[in-house]
Biotite code that builds the C-alpha atoms (Angstrom):
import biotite.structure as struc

atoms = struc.array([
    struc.Atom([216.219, 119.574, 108.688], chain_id="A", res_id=1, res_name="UNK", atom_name="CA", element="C"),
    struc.Atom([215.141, 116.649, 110.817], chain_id="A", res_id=2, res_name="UNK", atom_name="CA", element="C"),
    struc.Atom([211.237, 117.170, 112.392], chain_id="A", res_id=3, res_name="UNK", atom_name="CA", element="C"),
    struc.Atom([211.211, 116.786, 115.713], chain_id="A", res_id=4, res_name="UNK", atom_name="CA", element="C"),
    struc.Atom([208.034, 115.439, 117.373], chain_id="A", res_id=5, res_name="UNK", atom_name="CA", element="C"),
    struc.Atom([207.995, 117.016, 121.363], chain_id="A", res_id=6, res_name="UNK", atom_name="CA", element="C"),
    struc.Atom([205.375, 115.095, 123.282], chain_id="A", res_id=7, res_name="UNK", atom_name="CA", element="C"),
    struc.Atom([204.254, 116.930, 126.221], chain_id="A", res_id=8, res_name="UNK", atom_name="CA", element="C"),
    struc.Atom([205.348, 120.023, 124.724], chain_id="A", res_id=9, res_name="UNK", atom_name="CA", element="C"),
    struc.Atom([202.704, 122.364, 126.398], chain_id="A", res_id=10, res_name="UNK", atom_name="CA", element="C"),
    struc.Atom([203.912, 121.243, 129.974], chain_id="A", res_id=11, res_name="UNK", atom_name="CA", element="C"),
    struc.Atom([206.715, 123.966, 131.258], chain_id="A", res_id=12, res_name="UNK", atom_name="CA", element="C"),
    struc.Atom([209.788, 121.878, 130.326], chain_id="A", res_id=13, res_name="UNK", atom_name="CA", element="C"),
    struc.Atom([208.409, 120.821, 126.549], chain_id="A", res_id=14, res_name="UNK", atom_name="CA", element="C"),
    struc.Atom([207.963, 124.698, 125.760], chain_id="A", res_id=15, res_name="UNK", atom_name="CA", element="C"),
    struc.Atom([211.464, 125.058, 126.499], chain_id="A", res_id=16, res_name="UNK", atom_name="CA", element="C"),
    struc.Atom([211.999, 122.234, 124.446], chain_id="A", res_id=17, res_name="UNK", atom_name="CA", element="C"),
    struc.Atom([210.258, 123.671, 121.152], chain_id="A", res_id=18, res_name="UNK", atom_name="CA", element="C"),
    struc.Atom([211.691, 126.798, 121.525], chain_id="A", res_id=19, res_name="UNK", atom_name="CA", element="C"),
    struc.Atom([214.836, 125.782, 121.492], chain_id="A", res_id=20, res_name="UNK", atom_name="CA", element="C"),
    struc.Atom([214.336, 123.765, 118.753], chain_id="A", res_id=21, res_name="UNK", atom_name="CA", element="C"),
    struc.Atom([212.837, 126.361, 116.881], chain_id="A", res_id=22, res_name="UNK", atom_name="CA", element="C"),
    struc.Atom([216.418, 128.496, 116.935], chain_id="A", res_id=23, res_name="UNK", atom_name="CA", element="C"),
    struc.Atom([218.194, 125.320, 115.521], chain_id="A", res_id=24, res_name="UNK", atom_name="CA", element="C"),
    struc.Atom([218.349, 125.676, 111.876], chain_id="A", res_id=25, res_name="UNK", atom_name="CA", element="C"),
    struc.Atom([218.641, 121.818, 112.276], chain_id="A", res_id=26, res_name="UNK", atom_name="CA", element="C"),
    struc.Atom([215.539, 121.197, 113.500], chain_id="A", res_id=27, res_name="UNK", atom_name="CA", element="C"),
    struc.Atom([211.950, 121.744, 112.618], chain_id="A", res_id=28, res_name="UNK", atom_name="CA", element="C"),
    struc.Atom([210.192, 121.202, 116.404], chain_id="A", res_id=29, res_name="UNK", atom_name="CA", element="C"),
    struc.Atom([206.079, 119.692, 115.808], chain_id="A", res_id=30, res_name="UNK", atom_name="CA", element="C"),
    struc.Atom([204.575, 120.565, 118.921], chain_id="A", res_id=31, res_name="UNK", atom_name="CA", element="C"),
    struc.Atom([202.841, 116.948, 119.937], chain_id="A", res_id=32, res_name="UNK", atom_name="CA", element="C"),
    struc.Atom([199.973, 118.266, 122.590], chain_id="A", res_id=33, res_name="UNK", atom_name="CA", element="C"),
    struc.Atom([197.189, 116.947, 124.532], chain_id="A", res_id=34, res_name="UNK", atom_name="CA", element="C"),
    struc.Atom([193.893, 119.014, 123.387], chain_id="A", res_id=35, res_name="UNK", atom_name="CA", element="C"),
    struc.Atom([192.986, 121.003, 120.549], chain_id="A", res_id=36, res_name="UNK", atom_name="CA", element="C"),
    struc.Atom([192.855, 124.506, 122.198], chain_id="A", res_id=37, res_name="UNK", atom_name="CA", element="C"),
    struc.Atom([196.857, 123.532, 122.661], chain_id="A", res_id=38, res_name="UNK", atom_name="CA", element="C"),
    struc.Atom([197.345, 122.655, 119.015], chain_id="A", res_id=39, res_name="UNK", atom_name="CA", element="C"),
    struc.Atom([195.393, 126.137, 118.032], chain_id="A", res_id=40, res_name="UNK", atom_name="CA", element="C"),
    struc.Atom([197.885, 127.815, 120.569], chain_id="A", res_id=41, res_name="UNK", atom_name="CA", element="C"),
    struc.Atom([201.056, 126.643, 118.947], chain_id="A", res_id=42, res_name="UNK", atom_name="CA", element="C"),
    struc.Atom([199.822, 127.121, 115.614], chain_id="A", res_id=43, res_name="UNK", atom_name="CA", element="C"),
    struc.Atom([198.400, 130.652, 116.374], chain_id="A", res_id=44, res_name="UNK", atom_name="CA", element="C"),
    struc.Atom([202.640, 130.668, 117.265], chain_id="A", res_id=45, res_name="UNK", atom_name="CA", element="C"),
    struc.Atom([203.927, 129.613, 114.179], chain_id="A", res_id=46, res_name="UNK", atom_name="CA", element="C"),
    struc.Atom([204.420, 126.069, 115.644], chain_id="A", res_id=47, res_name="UNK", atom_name="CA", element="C"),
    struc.Atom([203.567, 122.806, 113.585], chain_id="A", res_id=48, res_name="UNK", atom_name="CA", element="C"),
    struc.Atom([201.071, 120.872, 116.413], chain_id="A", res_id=49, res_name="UNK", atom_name="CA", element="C"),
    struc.Atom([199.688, 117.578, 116.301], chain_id="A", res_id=50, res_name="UNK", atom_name="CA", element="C"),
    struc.Atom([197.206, 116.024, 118.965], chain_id="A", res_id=51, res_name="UNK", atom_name="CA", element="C"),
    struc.Atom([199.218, 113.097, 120.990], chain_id="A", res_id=52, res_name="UNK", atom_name="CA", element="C"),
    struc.Atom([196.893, 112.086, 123.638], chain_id="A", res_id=53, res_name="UNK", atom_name="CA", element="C"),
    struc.Atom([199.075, 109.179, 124.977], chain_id="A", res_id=54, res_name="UNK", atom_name="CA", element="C"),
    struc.Atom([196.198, 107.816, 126.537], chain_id="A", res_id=55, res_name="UNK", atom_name="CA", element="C"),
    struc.Atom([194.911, 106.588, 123.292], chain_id="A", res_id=56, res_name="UNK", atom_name="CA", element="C"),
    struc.Atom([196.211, 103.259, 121.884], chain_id="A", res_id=57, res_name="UNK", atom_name="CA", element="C"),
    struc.Atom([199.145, 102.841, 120.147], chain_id="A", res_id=58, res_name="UNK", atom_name="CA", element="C"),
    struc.Atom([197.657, 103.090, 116.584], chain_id="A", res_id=59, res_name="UNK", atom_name="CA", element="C"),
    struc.Atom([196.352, 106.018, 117.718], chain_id="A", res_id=60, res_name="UNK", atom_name="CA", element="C"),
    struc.Atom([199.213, 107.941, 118.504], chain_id="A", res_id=61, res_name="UNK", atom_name="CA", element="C"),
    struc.Atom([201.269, 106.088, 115.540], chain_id="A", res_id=62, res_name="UNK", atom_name="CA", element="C"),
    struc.Atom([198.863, 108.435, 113.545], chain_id="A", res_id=63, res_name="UNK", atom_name="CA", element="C"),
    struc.Atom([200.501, 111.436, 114.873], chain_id="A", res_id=64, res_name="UNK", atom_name="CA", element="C"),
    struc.Atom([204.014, 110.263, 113.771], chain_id="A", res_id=65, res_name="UNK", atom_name="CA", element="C"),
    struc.Atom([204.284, 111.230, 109.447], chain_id="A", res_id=66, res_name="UNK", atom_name="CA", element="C"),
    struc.Atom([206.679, 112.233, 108.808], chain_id="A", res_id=67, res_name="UNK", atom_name="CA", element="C"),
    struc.Atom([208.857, 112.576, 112.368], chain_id="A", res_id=68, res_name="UNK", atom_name="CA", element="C"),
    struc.Atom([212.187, 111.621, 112.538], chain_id="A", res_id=69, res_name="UNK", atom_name="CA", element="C"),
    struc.Atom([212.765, 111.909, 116.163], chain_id="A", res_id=70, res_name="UNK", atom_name="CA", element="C"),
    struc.Atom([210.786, 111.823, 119.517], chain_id="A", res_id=71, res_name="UNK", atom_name="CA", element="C"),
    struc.Atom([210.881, 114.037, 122.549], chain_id="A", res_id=72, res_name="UNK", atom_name="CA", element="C"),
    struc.Atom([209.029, 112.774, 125.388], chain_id="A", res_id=73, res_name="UNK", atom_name="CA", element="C"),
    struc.Atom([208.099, 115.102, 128.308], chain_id="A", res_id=74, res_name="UNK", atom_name="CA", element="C"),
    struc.Atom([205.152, 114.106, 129.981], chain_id="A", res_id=75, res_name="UNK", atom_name="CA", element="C"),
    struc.Atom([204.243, 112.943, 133.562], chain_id="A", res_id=76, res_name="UNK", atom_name="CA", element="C"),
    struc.Atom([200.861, 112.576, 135.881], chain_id="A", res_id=77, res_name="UNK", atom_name="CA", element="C"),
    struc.Atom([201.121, 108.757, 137.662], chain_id="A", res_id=78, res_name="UNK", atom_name="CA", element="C"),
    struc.Atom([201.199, 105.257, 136.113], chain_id="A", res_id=79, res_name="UNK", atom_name="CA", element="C"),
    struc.Atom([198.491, 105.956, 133.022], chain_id="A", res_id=80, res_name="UNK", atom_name="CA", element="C"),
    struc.Atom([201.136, 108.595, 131.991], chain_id="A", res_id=81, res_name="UNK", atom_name="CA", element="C"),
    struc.Atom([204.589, 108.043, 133.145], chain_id="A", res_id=82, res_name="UNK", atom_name="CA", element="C"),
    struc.Atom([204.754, 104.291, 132.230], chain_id="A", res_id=83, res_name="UNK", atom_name="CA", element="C"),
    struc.Atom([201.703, 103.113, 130.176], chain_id="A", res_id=84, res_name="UNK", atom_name="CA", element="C"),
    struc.Atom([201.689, 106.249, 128.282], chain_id="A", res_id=85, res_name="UNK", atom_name="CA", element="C"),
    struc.Atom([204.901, 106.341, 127.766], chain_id="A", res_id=86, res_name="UNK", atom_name="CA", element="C"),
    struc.Atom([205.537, 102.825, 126.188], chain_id="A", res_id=87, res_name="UNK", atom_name="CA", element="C"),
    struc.Atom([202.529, 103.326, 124.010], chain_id="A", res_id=88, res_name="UNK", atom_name="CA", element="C"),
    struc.Atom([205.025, 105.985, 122.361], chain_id="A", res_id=89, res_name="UNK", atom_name="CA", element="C"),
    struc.Atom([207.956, 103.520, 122.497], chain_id="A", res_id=90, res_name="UNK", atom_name="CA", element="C"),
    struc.Atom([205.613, 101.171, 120.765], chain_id="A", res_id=91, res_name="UNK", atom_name="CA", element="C"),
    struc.Atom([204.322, 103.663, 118.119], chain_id="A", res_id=92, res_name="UNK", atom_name="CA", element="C"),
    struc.Atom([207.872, 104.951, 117.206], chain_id="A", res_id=93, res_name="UNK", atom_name="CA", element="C"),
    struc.Atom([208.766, 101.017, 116.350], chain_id="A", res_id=94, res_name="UNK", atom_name="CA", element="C"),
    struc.Atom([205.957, 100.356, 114.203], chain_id="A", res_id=95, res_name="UNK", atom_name="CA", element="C"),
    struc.Atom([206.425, 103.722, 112.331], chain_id="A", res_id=96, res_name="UNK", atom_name="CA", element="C"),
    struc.Atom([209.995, 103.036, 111.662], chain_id="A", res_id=97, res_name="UNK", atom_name="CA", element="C"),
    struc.Atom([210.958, 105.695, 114.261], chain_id="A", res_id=98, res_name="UNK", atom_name="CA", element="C"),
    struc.Atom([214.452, 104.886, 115.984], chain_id="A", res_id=99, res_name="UNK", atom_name="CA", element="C"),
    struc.Atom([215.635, 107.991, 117.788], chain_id="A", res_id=100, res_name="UNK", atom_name="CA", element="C"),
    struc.Atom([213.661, 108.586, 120.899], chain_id="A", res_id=101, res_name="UNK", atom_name="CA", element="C"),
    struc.Atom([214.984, 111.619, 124.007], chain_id="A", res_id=102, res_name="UNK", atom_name="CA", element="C"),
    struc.Atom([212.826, 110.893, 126.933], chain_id="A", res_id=103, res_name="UNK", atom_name="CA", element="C"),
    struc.Atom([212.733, 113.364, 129.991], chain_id="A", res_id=104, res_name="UNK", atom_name="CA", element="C"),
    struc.Atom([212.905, 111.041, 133.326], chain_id="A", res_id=105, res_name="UNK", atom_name="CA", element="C"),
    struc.Atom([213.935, 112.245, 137.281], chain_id="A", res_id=106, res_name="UNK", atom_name="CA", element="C"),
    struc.Atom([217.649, 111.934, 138.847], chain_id="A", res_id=107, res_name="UNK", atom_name="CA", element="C"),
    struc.Atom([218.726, 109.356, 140.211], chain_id="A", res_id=108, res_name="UNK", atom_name="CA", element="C"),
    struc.Atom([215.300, 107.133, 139.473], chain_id="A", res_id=109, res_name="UNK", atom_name="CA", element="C"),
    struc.Atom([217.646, 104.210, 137.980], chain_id="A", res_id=110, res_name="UNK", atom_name="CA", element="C"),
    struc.Atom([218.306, 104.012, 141.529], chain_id="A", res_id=111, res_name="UNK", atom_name="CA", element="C"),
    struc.Atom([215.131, 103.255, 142.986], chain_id="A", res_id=112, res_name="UNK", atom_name="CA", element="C"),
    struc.Atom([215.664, 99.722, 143.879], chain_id="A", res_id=113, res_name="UNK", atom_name="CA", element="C"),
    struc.Atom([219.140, 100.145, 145.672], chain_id="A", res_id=114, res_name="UNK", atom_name="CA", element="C"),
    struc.Atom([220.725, 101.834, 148.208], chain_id="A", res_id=115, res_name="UNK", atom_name="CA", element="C"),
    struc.Atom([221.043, 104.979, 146.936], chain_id="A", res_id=116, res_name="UNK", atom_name="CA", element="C"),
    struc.Atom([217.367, 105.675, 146.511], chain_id="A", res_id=117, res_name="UNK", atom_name="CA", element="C"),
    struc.Atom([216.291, 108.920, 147.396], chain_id="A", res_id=118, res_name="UNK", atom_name="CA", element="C"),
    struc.Atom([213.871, 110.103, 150.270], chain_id="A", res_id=119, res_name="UNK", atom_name="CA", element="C"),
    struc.Atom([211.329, 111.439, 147.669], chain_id="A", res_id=120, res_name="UNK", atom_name="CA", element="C"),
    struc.Atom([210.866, 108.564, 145.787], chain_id="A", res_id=121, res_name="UNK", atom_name="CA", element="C"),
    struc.Atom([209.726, 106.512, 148.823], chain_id="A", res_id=122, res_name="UNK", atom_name="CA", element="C"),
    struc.Atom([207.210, 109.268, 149.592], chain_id="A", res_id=123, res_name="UNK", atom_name="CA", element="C"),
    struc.Atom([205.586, 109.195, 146.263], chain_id="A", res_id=124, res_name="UNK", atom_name="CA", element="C"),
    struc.Atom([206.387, 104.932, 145.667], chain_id="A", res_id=125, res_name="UNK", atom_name="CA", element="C"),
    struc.Atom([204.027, 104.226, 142.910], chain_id="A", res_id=126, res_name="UNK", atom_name="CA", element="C"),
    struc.Atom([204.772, 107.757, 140.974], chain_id="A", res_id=127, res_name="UNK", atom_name="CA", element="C"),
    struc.Atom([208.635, 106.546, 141.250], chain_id="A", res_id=128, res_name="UNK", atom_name="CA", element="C"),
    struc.Atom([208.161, 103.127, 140.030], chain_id="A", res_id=129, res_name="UNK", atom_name="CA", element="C"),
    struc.Atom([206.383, 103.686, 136.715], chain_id="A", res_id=130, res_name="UNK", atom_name="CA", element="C"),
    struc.Atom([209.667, 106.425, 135.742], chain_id="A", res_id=131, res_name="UNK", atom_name="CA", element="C"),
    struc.Atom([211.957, 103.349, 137.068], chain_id="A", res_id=132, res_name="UNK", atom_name="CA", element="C"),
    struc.Atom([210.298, 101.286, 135.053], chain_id="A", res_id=133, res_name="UNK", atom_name="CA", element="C"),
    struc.Atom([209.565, 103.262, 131.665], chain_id="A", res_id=134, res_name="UNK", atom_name="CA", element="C"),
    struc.Atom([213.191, 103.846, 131.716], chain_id="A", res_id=135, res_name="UNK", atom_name="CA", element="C"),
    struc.Atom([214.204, 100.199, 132.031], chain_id="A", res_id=136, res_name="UNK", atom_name="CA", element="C"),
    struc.Atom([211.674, 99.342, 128.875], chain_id="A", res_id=137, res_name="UNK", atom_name="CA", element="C"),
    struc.Atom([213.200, 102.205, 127.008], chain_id="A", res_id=138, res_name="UNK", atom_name="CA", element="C"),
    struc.Atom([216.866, 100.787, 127.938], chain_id="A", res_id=139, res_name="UNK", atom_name="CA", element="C"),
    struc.Atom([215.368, 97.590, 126.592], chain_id="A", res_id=140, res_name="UNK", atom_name="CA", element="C"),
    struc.Atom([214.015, 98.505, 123.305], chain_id="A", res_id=141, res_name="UNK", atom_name="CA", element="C"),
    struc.Atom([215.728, 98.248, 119.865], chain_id="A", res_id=142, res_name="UNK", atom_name="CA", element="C"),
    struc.Atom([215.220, 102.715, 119.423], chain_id="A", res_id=143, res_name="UNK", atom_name="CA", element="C"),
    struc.Atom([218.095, 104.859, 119.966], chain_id="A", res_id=144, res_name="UNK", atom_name="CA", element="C"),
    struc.Atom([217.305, 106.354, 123.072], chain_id="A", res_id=145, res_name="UNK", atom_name="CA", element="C"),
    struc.Atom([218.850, 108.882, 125.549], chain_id="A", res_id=146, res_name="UNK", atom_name="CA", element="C"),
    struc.Atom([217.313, 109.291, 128.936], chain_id="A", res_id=147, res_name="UNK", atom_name="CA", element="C"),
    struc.Atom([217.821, 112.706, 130.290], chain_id="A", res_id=148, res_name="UNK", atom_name="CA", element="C"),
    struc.Atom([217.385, 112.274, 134.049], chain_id="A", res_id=149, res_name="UNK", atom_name="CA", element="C"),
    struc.Atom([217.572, 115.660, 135.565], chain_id="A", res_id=150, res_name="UNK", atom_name="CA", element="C"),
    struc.Atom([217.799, 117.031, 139.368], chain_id="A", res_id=151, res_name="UNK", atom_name="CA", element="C"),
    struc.Atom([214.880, 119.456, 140.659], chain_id="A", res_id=152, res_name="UNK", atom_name="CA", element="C"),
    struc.Atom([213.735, 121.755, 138.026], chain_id="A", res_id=153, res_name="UNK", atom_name="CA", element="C"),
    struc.Atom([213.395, 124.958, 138.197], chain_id="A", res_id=154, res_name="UNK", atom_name="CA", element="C"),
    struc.Atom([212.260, 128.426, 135.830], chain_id="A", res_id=155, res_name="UNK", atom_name="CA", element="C"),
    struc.Atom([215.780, 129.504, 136.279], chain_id="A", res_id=156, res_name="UNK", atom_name="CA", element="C"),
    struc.Atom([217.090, 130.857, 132.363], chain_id="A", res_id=157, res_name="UNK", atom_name="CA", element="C"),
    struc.Atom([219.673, 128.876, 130.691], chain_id="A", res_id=158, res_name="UNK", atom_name="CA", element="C"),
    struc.Atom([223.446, 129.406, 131.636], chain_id="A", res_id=159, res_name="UNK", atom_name="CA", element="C"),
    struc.Atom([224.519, 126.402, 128.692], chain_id="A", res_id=160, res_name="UNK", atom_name="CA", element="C"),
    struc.Atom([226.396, 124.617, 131.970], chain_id="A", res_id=161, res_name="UNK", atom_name="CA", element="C"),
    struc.Atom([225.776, 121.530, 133.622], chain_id="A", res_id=162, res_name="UNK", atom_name="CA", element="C"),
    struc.Atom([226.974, 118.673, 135.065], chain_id="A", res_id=163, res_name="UNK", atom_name="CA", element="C"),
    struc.Atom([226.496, 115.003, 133.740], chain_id="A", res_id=164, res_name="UNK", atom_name="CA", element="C"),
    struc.Atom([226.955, 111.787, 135.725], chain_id="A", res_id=165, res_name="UNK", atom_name="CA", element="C"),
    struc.Atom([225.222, 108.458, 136.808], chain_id="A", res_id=166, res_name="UNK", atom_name="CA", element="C"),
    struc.Atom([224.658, 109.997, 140.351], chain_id="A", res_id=167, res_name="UNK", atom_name="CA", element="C"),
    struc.Atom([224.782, 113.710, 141.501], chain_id="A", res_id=168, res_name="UNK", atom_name="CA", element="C"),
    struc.Atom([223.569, 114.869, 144.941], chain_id="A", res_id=169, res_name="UNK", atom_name="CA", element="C"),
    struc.Atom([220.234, 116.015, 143.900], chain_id="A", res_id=170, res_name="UNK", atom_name="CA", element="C"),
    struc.Atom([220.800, 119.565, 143.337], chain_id="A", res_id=171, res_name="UNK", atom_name="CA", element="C"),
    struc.Atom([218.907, 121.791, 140.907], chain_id="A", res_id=172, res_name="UNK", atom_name="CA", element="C"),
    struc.Atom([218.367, 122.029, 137.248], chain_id="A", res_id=173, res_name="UNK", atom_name="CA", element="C"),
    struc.Atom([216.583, 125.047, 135.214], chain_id="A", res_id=174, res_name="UNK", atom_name="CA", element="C"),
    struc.Atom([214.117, 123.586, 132.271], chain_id="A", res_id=175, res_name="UNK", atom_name="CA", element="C"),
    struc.Atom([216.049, 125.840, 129.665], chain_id="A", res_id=176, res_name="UNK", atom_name="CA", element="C"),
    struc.Atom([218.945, 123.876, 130.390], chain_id="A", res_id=177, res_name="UNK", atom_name="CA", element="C"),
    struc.Atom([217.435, 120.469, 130.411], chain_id="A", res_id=178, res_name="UNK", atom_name="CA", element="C"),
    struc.Atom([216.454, 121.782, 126.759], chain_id="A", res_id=179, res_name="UNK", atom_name="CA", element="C"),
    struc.Atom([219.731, 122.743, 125.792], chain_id="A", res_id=180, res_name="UNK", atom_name="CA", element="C"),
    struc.Atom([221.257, 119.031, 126.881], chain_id="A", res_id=181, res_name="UNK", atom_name="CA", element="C"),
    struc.Atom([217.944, 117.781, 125.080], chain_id="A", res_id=182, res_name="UNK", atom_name="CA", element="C"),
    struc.Atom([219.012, 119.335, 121.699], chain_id="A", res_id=183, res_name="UNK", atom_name="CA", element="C"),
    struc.Atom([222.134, 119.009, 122.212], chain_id="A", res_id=184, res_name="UNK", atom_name="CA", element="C"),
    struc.Atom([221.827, 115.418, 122.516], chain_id="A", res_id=185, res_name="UNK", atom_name="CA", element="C"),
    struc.Atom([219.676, 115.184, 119.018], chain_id="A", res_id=186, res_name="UNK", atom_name="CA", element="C"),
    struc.Atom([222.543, 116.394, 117.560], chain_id="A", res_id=187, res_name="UNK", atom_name="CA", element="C"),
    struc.Atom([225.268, 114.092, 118.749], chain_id="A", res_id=188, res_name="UNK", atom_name="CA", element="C"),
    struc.Atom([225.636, 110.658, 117.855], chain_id="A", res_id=189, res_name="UNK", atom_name="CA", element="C"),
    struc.Atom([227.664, 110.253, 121.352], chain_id="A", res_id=190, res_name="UNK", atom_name="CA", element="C"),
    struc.Atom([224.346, 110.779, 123.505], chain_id="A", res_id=191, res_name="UNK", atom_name="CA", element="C"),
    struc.Atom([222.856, 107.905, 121.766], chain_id="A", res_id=192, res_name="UNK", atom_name="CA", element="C"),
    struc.Atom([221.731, 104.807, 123.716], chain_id="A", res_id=193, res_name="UNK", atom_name="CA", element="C"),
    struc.Atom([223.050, 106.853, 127.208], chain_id="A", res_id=194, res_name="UNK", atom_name="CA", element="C"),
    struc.Atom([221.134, 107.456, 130.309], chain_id="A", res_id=195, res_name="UNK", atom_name="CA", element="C"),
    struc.Atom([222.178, 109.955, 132.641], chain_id="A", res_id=196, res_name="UNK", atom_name="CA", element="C"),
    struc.Atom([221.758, 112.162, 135.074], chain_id="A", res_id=197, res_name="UNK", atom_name="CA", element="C"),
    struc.Atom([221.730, 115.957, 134.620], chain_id="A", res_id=198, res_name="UNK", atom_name="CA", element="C"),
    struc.Atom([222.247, 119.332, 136.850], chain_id="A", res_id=199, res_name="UNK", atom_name="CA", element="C"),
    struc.Atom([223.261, 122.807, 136.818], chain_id="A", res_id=200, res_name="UNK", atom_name="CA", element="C"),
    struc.Atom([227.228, 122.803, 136.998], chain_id="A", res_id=201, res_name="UNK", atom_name="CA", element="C"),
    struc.Atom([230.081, 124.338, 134.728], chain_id="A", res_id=202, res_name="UNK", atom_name="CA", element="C"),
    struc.Atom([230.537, 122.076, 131.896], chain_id="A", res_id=203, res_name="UNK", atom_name="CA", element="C"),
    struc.Atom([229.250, 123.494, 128.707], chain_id="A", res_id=204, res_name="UNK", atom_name="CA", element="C"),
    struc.Atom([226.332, 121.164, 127.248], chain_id="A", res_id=205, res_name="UNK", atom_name="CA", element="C"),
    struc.Atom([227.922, 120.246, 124.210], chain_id="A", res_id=206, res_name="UNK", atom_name="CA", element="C"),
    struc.Atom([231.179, 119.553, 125.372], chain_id="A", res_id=207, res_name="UNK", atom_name="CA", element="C"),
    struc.Atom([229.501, 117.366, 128.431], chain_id="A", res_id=208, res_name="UNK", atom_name="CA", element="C"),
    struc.Atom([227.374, 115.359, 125.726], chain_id="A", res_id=209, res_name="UNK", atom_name="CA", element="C"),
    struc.Atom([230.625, 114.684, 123.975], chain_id="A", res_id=210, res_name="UNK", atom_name="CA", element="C"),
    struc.Atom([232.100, 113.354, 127.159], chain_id="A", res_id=211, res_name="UNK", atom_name="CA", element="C"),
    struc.Atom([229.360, 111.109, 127.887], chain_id="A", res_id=212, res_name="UNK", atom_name="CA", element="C"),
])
């Protein structure tokens, strides 16, 4: 059973996340949260929770990672978060010895400096850049990444379908299934050192990790 560290796991998508986790005999999901009324709510639940306040510095948060064998990252709220906060994990997870890292990003973001960058991202520029850019660190770090990029999320429950690619029109996405293709990907040596993007579709998740 490998434990699986979710940071960001009391945001809508991370829940998902550790709940999932929690059905895979596999796994062990540690619920890495923000506050300590969060870590007394997963606890109260059963759940293993650990304060992660990626804010901190990075020996801070390299506290938080005994005994983890992978990462989840889930977490957004402007530059502090989405790129500073989210390299200070990167960082942590090298010194701890930590190589397999699943970060959460946004379709299409790889995108942002080209042609096919979408409307939204010029609307909210700086929010945009620091995803762009904590993906391209990630991409350029020694961990074993995979950079789920999915399309607008919604609280739709999980129909274990989607579609993968580098671009997809932008369509929709429920968080149970961005979970599924999150686990999935833990599991499957195929989804490591990927990046794609992610929507609802027809493919079942395994089989569209395997095809990756």
């Amino acid at each position: 059973m490998k434990n699986v560290l979710v940071v960001g796991a009391h945001g809508q998508t991370g829940r998902q996340v550790v709940a999932q986790l929690k059905e895979n005999a596999a796994f062990k999901p540690i619920a890495g949260v923000r506050s300590q009324s969060l870590v007394k709510e997963f606890t109260d639940q059963g759940v293993e929770a650990r304060l992660v306040d990626v804010r901190q510095p990075v020996a801070e948060i390299k506290k938080s990672l005994e005994d983890v064998d992978a990462i989840v990252i889930s977490i957004g709220g402007g530059w502090m978060i989405d790129l500073d906060g989210k390299v200070k994990v990167y960082q942590a997870a090298e010194q701890a010895g930590i190589k397999r890292v699943v970060l959460v990003s946004a379709g299409a973001i790889q995108h942002f400096h080209d042609e096919k960058k979408l409307e939204w991202m010029s609307q909210w520029e700086e929010y945009s850049a620091a995803m762009y850019y904590a993906d391209l660190l990630l991409r350029q770090s020694s961990l074993d990444y995979t950079i789920v990029r999915p399309e607008n999320l919604t609280n739709e429950p999980k129909t274990g379908k989607i579609t993968v690619g580098d671009y997809l029109p932008h369509n929709y996405t429920s968080r149970a299934n961005v979970a599924a293709v999150i686990v999935a990907s833990l599991e499957s040596d195929n989804a490591v050192r990927k990046a794609f993007d992610v929507e609802d579709g027809t493919t079942p998740v395994g089989q569209a990790i395997d095809e990756i």
